[in-house]
LOTOR-147426 format. One line per 5 residues: number of its first residue (from 1); their letters; for each residue x negated, y, z negated of C-alpha. Coordinates in steps of 0.2 Angstrom, whole numbers, plus 5000, padded with zeros to 4 digits. Each point is the difference from the previous one (the first is absolute). Example, Ala and Ser with C-alpha at 12.3 -4.5 7.8 and 13.67 -1.06 7.14 Angstrom:
BEGIN
1) AS) 4938,4978,4961  4994,5017,5003
***
This chain:
BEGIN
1) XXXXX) 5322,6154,5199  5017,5012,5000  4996,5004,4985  4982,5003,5002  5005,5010,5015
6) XXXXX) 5014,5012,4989  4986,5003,4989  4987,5005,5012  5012,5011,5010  5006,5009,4982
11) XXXXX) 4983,5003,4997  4994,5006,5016  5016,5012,4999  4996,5007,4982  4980,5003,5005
16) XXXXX) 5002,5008,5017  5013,5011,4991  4988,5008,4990  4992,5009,5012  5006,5018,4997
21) XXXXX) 4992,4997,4983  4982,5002,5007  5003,5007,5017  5010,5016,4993  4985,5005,4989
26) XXXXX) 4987,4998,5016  5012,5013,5009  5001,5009,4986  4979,5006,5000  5001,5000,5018
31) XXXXX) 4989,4986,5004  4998,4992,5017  5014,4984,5002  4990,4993,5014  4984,5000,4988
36) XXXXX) 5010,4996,4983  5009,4984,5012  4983,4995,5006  4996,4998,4984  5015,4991,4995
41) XXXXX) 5000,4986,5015  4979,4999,4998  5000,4996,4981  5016,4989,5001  4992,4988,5014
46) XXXXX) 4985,5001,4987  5011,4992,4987  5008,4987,5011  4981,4997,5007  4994,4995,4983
51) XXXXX) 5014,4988,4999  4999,4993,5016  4980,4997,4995  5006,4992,4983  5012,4986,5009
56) XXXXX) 4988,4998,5013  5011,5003,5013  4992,5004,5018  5001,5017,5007  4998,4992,5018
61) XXXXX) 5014,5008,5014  5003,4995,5014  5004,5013,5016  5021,4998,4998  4996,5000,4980
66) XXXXX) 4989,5017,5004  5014,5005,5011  5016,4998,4986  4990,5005,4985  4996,5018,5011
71) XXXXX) 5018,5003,5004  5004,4995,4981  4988,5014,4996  5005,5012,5012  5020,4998,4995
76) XXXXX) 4996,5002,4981  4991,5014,5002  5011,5010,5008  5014,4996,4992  4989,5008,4984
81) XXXXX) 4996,5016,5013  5019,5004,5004  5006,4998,4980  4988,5010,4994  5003,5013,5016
86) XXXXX) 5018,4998,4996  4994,5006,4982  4998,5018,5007  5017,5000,5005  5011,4992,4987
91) XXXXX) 4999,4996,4981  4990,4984,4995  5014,4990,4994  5009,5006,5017  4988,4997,5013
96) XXXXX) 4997,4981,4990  5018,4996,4999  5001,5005,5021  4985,4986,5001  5012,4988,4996
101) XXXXX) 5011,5001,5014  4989,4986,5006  5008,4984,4992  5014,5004,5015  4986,5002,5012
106) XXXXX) 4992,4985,4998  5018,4991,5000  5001,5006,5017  4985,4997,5007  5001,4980,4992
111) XXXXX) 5019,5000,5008  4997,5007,5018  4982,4996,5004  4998,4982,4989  5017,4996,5001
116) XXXXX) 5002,5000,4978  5018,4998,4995  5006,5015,4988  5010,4989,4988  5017,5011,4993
121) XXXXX) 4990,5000,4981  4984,5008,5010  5012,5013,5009  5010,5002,4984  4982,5005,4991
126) XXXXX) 4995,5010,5011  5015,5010,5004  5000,5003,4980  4982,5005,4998  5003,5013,5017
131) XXXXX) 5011,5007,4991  4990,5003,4984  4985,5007,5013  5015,5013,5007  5005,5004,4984
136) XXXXX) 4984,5004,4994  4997,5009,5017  5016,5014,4996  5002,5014,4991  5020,5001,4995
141) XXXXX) 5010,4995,5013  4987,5002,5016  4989,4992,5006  4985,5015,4999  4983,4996,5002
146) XXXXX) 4986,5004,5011  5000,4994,5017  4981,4998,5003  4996,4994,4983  5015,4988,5004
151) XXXXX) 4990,4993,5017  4985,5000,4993  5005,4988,4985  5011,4989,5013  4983,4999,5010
156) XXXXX) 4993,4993,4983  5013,4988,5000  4998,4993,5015  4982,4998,4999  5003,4992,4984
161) XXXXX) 5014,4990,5006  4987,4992,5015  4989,4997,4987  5012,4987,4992  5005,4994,5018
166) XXXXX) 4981,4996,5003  4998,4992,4985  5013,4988,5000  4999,4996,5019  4981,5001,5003
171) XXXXX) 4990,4981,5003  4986,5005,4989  4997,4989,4988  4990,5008,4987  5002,5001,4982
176) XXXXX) 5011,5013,4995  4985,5009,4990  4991,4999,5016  5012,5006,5010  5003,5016,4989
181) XXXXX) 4980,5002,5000  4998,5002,5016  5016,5011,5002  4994,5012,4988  4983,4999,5008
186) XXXXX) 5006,5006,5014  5013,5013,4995  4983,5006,4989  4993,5003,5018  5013,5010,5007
191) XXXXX) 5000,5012,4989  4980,5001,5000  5002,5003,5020  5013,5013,4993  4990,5008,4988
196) XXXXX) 4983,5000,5013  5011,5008,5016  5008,5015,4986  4982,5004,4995  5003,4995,4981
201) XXXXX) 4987,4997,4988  5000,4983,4991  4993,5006,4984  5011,4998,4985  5000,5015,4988
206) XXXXX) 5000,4990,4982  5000,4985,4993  5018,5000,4995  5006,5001,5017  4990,4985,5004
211) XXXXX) 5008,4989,4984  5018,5008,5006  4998,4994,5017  4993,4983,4995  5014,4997,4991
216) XXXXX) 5013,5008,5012  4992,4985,5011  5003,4987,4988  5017,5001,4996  5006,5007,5018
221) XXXXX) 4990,4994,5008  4993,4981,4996  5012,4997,4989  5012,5007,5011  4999,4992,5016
226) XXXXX) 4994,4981,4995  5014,4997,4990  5012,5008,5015  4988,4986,5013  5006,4986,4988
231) XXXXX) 5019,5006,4998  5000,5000,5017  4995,4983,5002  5008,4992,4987  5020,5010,5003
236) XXXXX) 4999,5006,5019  4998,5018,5004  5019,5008,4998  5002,4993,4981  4982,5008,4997
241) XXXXX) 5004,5016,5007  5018,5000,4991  4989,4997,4984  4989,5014,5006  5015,5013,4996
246) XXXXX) 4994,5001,4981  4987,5007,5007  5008,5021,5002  5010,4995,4982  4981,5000,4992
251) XXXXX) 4995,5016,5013  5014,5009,4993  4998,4997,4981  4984,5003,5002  5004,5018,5010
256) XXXXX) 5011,5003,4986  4991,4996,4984  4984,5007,5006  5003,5010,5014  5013,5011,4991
261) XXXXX) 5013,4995,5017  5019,5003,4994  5007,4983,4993  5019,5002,5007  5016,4991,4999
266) XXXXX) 4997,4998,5020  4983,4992,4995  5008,4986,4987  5011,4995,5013  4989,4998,5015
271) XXXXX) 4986,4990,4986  5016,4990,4995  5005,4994,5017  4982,4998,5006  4999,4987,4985
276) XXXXX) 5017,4993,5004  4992,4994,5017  4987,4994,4994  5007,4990,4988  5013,4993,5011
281) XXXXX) 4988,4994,5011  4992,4991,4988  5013,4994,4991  5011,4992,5013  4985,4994,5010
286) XXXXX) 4996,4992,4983  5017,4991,5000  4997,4993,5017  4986,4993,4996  5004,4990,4986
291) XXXXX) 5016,4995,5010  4992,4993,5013  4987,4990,4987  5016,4994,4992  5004,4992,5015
296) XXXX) 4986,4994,5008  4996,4990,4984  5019,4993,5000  4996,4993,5018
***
């Protein structure tokens, strides 16, 4: 199941990453977010639908279920609305990496509010992947970078971050397709109430729009998010959102290759310790694993 769970959070990390890459062009012909959104949540909970008819699996909720899967919605959802605010404000590859501030977030909210011990390998990652965010957060020697693109993207953090927290602590126990189904459903009606109370019209102007944002949903979305639910599960929420840290590494190199953003030494570095986290998460967590196999099959 660690294993399982690795893979799904590395996953989730790479796909959720890739959001500049369709979100950039959208802001680029000056098309609604809210709209193009509505139509990233709406077709994504149409693919998870068809799934969910497929294995048979009951769409029935009850009123806590209808309860947790709204905030789920509502948290997601907003977390998308400050990054893409925060797009305005700082580069792509920037306002991504600041995103990811929320491994440390939800480490603090497990350690004060549920009482999660921070192991010294957790701390150790995450003090190393902080310092990659910093680092990719400066320009020389200082730390210069806007202050309300800063908040903004520290709002989508800890949207993000309570997202996880829900996730792993919430007594639902629905598949984790259903789950993501019914959190994209309703993060596809927050931005419908959104685009209803600004006045915007809901009509797509071509095709390829439509096929972009079907795909945008797919990968960022469906893909995205269930295998996040099941990382989740299967490792705990402060190794998932470690993991979650390759996330701004694919942000940036996609900012850079295709966004024409300055590929520094400032960026390497930052990349580099970001991964270093992340890998020493996983590989210590790996060794104590087996250890403790090893000795319960000694006993």
């Amino acid at each position: 199941m660690k294993a399982k769970g690795y893979a799904c959070a590395i996953v989730s990390a790479i796909t959720y990453g890739l959001i500049p890459l369709f979100i950039l062009p959208i802001k680029q012909i000056h098309f609604s977010l809210n709209v193009a959104l509505f139509y990233r949540f709406s077709i994504s909970a149409l693919f998870l639908l068809i799934l969910l008819n497929y294995t048979k699996e009951s769409l029935r909720i009850n009123r806590s279920e209808l309860m947790t899967f709204m905030v789920l919605g509502g948290l997601f959802a907003m977390s998308s609305d400050f990054l893409f605010l925060a797009y305005d404000y700082l580069s792509a590859g920037i306002a991504s990496t600041i995103l990811f501030v929320y491994p440390v977030i939800v480490a603090l909210i497990m350690a004060i509010f549920f009482k999660e011990r921070i192991t010294f390998v957790t701390a150790i990652s995450l003090i190393i992947t902080l310092a990659g965010v910093y680092i990719l957060s400066t320009k020389g020697s200082a730390f210069d970078i806007n202050l309300t693109g800063l908040s903004i993207a520290l709002s989508s953090a800890l949207c993000y971050s309570l997202y996880i927290v829900k996730v792993n602590k919430s007594k639902v126990r629905a598949s984790g397709v259903k789950t993501t189904f019914f959190s994209l459903l309703f993060s596809a009606m927050y931005y419908l109430l959104k685009s209803l109370l600004w006045k915007e019209s809901l009509l797509l102007p071509n095709v390829n729009l439509l096929l972009d944002i079907a795909i945008f949903g797919l990968l960022t979305s469906v893909i995205s998010i269930t295998t996040l639910v099941y990382a989740i599960r299967y490792i705990g929420s402060t190794p998932t959102a470690i993991l979650g840290a390759l996330e701004p590494v694919v942000a940036v190199l996609i900012s850079v290759l295709l966004f024409h953003e300055l590929l520094t030494l400032q960026l390497i570095i930052g990349i580099i310790c970001i991964l270093a986290g992340v890998l020493i998460s996983i590989v210590f967590s790996g060794s104590k694993d087996s250890k403790e196999a090893k000795r319960e099959v000694s006993l």
